[in-house]
Legacy VTK file of the C-alpha trace (Angstrom):
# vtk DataFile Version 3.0
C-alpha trace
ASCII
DATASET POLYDATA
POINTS 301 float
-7.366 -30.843 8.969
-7.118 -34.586 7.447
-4.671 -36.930 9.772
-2.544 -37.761 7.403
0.913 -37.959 7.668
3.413 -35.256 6.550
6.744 -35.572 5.646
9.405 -34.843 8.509
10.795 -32.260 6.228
7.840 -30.803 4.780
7.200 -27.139 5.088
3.373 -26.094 5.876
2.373 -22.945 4.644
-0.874 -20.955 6.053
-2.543 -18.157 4.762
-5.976 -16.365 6.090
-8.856 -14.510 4.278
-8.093 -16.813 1.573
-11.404 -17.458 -0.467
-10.962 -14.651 -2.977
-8.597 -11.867 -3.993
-5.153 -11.726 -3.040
-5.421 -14.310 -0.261
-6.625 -16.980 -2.587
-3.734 -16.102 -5.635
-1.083 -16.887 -2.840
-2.809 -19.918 -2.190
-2.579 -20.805 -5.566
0.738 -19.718 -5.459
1.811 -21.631 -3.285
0.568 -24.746 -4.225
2.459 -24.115 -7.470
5.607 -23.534 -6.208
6.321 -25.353 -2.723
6.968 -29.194 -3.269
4.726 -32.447 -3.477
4.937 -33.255 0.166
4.361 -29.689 1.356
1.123 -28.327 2.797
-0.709 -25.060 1.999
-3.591 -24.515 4.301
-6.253 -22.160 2.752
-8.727 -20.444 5.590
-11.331 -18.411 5.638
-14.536 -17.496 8.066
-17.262 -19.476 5.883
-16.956 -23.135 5.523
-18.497 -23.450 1.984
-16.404 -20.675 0.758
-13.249 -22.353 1.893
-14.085 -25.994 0.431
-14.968 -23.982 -2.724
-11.598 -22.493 -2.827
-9.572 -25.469 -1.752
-11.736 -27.321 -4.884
-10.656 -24.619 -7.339
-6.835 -24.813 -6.344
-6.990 -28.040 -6.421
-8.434 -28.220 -10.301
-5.492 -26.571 -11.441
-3.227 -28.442 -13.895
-0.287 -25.960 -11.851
-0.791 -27.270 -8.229
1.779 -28.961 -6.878
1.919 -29.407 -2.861
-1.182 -30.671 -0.810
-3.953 -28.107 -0.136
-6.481 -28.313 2.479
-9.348 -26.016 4.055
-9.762 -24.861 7.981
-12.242 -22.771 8.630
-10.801 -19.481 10.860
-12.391 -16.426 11.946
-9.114 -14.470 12.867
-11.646 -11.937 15.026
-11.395 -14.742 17.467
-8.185 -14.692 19.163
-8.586 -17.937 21.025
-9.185 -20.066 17.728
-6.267 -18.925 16.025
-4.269 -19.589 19.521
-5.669 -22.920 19.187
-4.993 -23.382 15.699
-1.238 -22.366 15.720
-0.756 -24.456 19.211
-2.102 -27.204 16.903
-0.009 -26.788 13.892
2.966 -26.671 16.677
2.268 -30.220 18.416
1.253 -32.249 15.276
3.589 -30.699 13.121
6.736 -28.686 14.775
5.676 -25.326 13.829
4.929 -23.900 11.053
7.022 -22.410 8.124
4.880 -19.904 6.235
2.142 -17.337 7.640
0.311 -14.967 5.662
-2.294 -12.461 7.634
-3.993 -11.192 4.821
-8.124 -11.130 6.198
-9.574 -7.954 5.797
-13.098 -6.677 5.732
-15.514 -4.497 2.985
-15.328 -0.866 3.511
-17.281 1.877 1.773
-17.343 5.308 1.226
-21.344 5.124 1.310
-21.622 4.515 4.988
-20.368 6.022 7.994
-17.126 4.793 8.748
-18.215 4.376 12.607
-20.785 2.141 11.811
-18.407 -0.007 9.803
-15.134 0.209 12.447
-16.069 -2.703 14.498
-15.862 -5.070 11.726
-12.745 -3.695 9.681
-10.791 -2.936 12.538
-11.473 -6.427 14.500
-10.334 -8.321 11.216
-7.478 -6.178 9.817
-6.105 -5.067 13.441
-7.685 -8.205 15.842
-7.370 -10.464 13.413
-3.349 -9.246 12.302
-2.507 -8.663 16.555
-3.795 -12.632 16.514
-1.655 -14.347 14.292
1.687 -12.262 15.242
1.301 -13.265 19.076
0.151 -17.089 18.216
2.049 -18.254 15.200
5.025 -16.051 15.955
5.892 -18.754 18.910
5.654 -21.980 16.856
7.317 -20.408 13.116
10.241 -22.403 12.139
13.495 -21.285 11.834
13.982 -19.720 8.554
9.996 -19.166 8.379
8.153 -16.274 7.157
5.835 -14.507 9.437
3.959 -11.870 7.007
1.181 -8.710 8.155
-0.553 -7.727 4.293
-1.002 -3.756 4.908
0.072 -1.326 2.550
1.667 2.155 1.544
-0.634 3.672 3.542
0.832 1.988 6.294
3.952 4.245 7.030
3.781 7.058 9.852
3.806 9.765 7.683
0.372 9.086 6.496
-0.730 10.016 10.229
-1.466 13.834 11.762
2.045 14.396 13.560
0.196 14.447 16.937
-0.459 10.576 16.452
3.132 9.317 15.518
4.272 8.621 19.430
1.291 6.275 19.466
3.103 3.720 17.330
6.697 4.781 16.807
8.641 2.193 18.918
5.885 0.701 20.657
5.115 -2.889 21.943
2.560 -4.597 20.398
0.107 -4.157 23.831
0.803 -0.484 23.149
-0.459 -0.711 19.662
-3.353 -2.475 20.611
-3.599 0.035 23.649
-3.642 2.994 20.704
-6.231 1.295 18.224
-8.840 0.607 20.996
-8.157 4.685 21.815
-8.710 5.456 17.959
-11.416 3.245 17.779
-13.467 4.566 21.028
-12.664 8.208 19.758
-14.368 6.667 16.142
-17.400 6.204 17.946
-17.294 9.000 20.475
-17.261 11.504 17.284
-13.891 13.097 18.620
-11.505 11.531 16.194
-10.903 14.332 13.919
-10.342 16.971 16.503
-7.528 14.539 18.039
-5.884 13.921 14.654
-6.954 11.211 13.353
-8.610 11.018 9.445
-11.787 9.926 9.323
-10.981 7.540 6.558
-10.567 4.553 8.957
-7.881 2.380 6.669
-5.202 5.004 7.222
-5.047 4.424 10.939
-5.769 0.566 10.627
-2.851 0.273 8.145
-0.724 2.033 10.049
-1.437 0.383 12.956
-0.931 -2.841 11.238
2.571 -1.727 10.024
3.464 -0.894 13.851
2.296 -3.854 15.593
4.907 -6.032 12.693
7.756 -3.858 13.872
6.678 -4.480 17.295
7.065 -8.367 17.224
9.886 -7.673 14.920
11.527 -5.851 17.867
11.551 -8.393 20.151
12.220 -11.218 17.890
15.207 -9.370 15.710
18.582 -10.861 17.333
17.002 -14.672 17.371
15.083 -14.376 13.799
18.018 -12.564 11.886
20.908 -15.646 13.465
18.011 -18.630 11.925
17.067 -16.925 8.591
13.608 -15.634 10.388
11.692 -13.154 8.436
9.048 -11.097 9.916
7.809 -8.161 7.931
4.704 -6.393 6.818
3.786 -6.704 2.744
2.440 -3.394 0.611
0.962 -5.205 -2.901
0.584 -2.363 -4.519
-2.709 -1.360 -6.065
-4.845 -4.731 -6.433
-8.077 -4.540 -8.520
-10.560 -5.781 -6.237
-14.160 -4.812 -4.399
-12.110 -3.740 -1.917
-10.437 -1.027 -3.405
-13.063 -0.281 -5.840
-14.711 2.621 -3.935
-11.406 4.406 -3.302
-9.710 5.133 -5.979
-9.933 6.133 -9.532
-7.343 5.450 -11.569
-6.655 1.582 -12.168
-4.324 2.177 -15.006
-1.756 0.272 -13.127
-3.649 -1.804 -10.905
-2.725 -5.561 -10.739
-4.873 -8.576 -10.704
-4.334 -10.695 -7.437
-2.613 -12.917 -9.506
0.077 -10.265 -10.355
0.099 -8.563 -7.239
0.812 -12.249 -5.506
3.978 -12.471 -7.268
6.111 -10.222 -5.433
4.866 -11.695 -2.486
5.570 -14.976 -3.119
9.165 -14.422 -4.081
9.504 -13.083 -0.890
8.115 -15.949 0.949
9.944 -18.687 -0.865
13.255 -17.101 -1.246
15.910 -19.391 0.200
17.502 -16.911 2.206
15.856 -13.899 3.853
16.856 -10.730 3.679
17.550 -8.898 6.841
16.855 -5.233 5.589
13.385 -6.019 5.020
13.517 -7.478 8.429
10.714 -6.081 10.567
9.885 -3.210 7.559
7.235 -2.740 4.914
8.522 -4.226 2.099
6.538 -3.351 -1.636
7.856 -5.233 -4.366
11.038 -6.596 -2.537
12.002 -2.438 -1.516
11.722 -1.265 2.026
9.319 1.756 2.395
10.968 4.271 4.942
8.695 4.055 7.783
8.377 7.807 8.578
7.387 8.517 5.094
3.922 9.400 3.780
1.859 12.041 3.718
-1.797 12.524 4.632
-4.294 11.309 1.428
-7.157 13.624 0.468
-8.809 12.105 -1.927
-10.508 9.001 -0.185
-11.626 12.099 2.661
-12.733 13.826 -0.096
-14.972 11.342 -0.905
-16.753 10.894 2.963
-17.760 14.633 3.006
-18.728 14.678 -0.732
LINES 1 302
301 0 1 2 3 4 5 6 7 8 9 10 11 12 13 14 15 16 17 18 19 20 21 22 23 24 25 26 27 28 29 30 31 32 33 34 35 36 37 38 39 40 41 42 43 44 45 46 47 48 49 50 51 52 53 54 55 56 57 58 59 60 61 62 63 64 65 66 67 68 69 70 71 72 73 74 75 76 77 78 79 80 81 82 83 84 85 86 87 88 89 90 91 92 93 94 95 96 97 98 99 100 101 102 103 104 105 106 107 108 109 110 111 112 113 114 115 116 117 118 119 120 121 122 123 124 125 126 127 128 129 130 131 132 133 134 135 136 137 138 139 140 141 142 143 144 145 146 147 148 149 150 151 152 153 154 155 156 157 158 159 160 161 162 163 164 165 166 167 168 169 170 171 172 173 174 175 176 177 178 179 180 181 182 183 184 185 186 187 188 189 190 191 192 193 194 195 196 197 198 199 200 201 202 203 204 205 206 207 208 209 210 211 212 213 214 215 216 217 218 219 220 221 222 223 224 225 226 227 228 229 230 231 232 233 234 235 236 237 238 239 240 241 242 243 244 245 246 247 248 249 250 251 252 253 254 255 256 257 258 259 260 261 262 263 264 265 266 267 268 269 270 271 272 273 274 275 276 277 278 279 280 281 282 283 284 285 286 287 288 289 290 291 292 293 294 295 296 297 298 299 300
């Protein structure tokens, strides 16, 4: 990050796996929409990626607000500590965090051998941000987990539910490295769990928001505090490429951002969506969901 001064009332805006997809469109986003003197800070593992990025936003006849690079792996837990206690003692805090990093999965490899990876970036790297930027968000900030449908309990065998319903957040944590070990132990379908690994991660994603939110409700809710966990809706992307087939009403980053952002620059938060999974501004009941078949379908095809 440069040295140069920002505005006393600026707001600084931070969102990670922001190179491509999703990520990147609410960089853009943002740049478009929060003022001249604000900061959006784009981030990403790969340091040519990220200048890349921050050299495309910054082309665009639409950007608005300052936009620089920092390169963050969120899979380490002590750089985004140190990043966040960072933002805190230059700055004051922080007023906008996105978790949005996620890694590549595919139906055409085991998902044991690709766990590791997804799960330390979409669980780690989610687990990271909540416990580091959570301390130094402003009042009135937005502290958001990107998951999806997927991510309510119902999408879980029964026998799993206690694992995350009302837990902490070291409880959470406590339950993925159990799913995880039971990944690569072979025994994860015979306790419950699907073998299609972004169910559980999703879910656990979901759980660890409303964990932070739990704590955090009475203080966030009197300052105008939102903490939540985001469902796009189907994005057209690599990412979700393998998994489904019907795109017919898939969105472009760029249109799945949208929702997003208008919930992120609101003025005034709104405390039903407080600590939920909110899809295009509308809480998703958190017991709801049901199994999916198809993507399992597709690893013993």
């Amino acid at each position: 990050m440069t040295n140069a001064r920002i505005a006393a009332n600026a707001r600084i805006a931070l969102v990670t796996g922001a190179n491509q997809g999703l990520g990147f469109a609410l960089v853009e986003g943002l740049a478009a929409r929060m003022a001249r003197d604000d900061l959006v800070l784009l981030t990403g593992r790969d340091a040519h990626r990220v200048a890349e990025a921050v050299a495309r936003v910054d082309a665009s006849a639409a950007t608005v607000s300052r936009v620089e690079g920092r390169v963050l792996d969120v899979t380490d837990a002590r750089a985004v500590r140190e990043l966040a206690a960072e933002l805190g003692a230059r700055h004051g805090g922080v007023d906008i965090v996105v978790s949005n990093a996620s890694a590549m999965l595919t139906p055409d490899r085991s998902q044991s051998e690709q766990a590791d990876a997804f799960i330390d970036v979409a669980n780690g790297g989610a687990h990271a941000v909540l416990r580091s930027f959570g301390p130094v968000l402003r009042p009135g900030g937005r502290l958001i987990v990107v998951a999806s449908s997927l991510g309510t309990l119902g999408h879980l065998d029964a026998r799993l539910h206690a694992l995350f319903d009302g837990s902490s957040l070291d409880e959470v944590e406590a339950a993925v490295e159990s799913w995880r070990a039971a990944v690569h132990a072979g025994t994860e379908r015979e306790l419950g769990w699907p073998q299609w690994i972004n169910v559980p991660s999703k879910v656990a994603q979901v759980a660890a928001v409303r964990a932070v939110a739990a704590e955090r409700r009475d203080a966030d809710l009197a300052r105008g505090t939102l903490v939540a966990a985001v469902c796009p809706g189907l994005v057209d992307t690599p990412l979700s490429r393998p998994w489904f087939t019907d795109f017919s009403q898939a969105q472009t980053p760029a249109q799945a951002a949208v929702a997003i952002l208008d919930l992120l620059l609101r003025e005034k938060a709104d405390p039903a969506q407080y600590g939920e999974l909110v899809r295009f501004g509308e809480v998703l009941p958190w017991h709801a969901g049901r199994p999916p078949r198809h993507q399992e379908q597709l690893l013993n095809s």
